[in-house]
N, C-alpha and C positions, 0 to 999 in steps of 0.2 A: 590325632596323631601329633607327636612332639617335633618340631619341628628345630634342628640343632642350630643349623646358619639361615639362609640369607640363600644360601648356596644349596642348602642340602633336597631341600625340595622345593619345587613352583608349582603353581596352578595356570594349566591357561583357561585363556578368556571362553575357549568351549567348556571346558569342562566349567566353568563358575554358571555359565546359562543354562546349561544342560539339567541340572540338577535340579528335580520336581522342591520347590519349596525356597530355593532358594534366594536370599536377600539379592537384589540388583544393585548391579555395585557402577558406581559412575567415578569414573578417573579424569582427575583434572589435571592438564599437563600447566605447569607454572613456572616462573621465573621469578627469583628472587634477586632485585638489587641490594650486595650485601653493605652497599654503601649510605642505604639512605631506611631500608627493611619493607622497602614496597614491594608488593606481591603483582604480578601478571597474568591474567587468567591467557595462557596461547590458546588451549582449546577444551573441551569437554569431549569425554567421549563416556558412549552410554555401555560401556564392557571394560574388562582386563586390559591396561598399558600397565607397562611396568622402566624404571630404571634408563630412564634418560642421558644419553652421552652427548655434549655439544661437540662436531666437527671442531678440528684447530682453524678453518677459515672463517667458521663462525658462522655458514649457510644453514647448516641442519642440525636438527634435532633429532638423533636415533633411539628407537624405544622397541622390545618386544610387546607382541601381542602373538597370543595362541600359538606359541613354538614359532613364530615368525618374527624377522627384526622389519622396520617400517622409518621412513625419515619425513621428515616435516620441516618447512620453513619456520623460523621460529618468530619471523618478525610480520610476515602474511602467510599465516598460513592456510593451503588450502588442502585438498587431499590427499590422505599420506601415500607416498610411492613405495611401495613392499621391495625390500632390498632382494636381490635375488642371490640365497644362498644353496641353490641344488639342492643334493638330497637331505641336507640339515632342515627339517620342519619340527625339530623340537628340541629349539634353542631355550635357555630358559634366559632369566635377566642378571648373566656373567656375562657381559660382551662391551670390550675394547678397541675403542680407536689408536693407530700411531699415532705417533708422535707428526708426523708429515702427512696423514694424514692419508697414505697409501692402501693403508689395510685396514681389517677387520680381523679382529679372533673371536672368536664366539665359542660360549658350552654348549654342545650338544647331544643331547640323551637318545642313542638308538634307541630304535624299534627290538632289537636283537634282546639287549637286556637291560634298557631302563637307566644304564649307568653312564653322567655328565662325561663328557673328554673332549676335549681340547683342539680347536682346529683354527684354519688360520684362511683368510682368503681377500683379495682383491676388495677394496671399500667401494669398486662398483657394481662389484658381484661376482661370481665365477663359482670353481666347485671347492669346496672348503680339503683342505690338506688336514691330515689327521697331525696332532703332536704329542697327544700321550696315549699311547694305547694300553695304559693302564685306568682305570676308573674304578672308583667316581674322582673326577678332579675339574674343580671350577674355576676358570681366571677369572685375574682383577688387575694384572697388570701386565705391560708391556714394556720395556726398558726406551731410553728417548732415542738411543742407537736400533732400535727392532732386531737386536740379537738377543734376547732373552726375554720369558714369558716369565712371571710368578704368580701362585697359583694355592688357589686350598686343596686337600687332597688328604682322603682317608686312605689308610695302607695300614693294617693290622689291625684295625680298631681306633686307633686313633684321627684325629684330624689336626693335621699341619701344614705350613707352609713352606712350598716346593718353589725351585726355579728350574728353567730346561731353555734350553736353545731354541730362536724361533722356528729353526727348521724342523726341531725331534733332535731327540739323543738322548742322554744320559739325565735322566731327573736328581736333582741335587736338594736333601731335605737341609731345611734351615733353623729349623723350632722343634724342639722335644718337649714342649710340655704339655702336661696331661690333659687331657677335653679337648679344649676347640683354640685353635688357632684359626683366624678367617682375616680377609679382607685385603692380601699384601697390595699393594701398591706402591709405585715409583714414584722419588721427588723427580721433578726435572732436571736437575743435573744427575741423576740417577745414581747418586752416593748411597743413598739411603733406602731403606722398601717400610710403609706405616703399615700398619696391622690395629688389629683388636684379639684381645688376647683374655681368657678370665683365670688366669692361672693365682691371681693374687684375690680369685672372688668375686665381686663383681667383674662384667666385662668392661677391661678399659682400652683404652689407645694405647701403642707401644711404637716404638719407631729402633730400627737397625740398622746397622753399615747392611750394602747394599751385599756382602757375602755371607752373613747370618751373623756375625760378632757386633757386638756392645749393643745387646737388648736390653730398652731403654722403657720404661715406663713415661708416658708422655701425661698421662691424666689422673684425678684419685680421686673422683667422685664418691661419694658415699649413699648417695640418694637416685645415681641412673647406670646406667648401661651402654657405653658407650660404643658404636659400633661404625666400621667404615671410614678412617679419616681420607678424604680427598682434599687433594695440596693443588694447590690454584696454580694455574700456568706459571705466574713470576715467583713462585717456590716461598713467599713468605706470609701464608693463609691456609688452614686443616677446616675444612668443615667436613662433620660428625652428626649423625643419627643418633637420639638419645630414648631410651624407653624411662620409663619411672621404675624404680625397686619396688618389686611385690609385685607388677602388673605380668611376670612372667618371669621363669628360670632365668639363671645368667649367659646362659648358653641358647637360650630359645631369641629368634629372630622373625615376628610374626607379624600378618599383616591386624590390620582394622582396631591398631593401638593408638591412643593418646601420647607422641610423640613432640620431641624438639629439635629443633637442627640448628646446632653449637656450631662458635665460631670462637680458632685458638691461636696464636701468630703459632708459626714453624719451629720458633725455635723453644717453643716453652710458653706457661701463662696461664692466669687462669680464663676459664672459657667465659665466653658470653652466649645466651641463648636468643638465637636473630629471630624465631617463627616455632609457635606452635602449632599443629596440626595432628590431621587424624592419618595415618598412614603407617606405616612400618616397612614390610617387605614390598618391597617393587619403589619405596620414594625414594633414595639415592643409594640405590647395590653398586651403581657404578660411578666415575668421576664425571661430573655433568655441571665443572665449571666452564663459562663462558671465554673466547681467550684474551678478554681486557682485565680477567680476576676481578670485576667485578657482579659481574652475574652470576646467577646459578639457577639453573633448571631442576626442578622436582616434581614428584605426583602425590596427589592429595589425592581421597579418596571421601566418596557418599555412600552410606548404603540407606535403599530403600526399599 
């Protein structure tokens, strides 16, 4: 099955074990200092994690597994305490901390029909608020005021990127172009929302004022696929997921790929590549910089 984003389908960690034959997949959760390129193993685990967020106080490390979100100390860690989010147990790895660190938004795919949408709840736990009761729609971002969400979102066949209030109301489309728009996210002073976009061909970085005007082409790769830029707390660093050209459509976002994770200043540049690895879907869907901008948390992956 083709898989479009990042966003558009996940696997959990049951269904990967369940299946007679299949490879055992071991997820490394890691830190990357992007100051010096050393790697930190925090922990191993022998199933599905996916898409790691640092807290802003910088205690935990949030990651799905098997439709559930899970936090972890990142500097001793010992076992992970499952976040309690009621009746959402099939979250997949679209889920956002604020800015203050109050909330959580999470995608979550009823049981009813399968389809991602958008809810919003307490970062200690509670019952999740619905915000789009349209679907499928998966966030990526949260505004640093928590009055607006932005978000992928298919609606007539297309997929684009949406903003909406954090309480619900009115979804506001920001991208018309054709295939896949994916990955919105907020700078911190929240001027701007980055994206990845393949309208020019390859998938690249794109960056726009924070109300859908002056979409910018940020990168021009010719050899990868650029996907996800997340902007570091101090607003002047984009680290990006890169695939190789030919190892998958421009639009496909998959896991158990030969990957790089690019480092670009904010305002322009060309990139550097800090770490190669095996991983794709589930090593950085969401922003999982540390809040000194210099760390960054990701998952690597084994299969055996």
């Amino acid at each position: 099955m083709m898989i479009l984003a990042a966003s558009v389908l996940f696997v959990t960690a049951f269904a990967q074990q369940s299946i007679p034959g299949q490879q055992r997949i071991t997820s490394v959760l890691e830190i990357l200092d992007v100051t010096t390129g050393k790697r930190t193993v925090v922990k191993e685990f022998p199933y599905l994690i996916e898409a790691p967020n640092w807290t802003p106080d910088g205690n935990w490390l949030v990651y799905n597994s098997g439709g559930k979100l899970y936090k972890i100390t990142p500097d001793n860690p010992e076992e992970p305490l499952q976040i309690n989010t009621g009746f959402a147990t099939r979250c997949n790895n679209d889920h956002v901390i604020s800015a203050d660190g109050k909330y959580i938004a999470i995608s979550n795919s009823p049981v009813e029909d399968g389809s991602s949408r958008i809810y919003t709840l307490p970062f200690a736990g509670g019952t999740p608020q619905l915000v789009t009761p349209v679907g499928p729609s998966y966030l990526h971002g949260i505004s640093p005021d928590n009055k607006y969400l932005t978000y992928c979102a298919e609606r007539k066949g297309n997929y684009d990127i949406y903003v909406i209030p954090f309480e619900g109301g009115e979804e506001v489309r920001l991208t018309t172009a054709e295939d896949l728009d994916d990955g919105p996210e907020y700078s911190p002073d929240g001027k701007y929302i980055w994206f990845n976009s393949v309208r020019t061909g390859l998938m690249q970085v794109w960056r726009m004022k924070a109300d859908g005007s002056e979409q910018t082409q940020m990168t021009f790769d010719e050899n990868r696929n650029s996907w996800f830029p997340h902007v570091s707390p101090d607003g002047k660093q984009i680290i990006f997921i890169t695939y190789y050209k030919g190892d998958l459509k421009p639009n496909e976002h998959l896991a158990d790929k030969n990957v790089e994770l690019r480092i670009m200043p904010a305002e322009g540049g060309e990139p550097e590549t800090l770490v190669k690895l095996f991983g794709g879907q589930g090593t950085i869907n969401v922003n999982s910089w540390a809040p000194d901008s210099k760390r960054l948390a990701f998952v690597s992956y084994r299969l055996e």
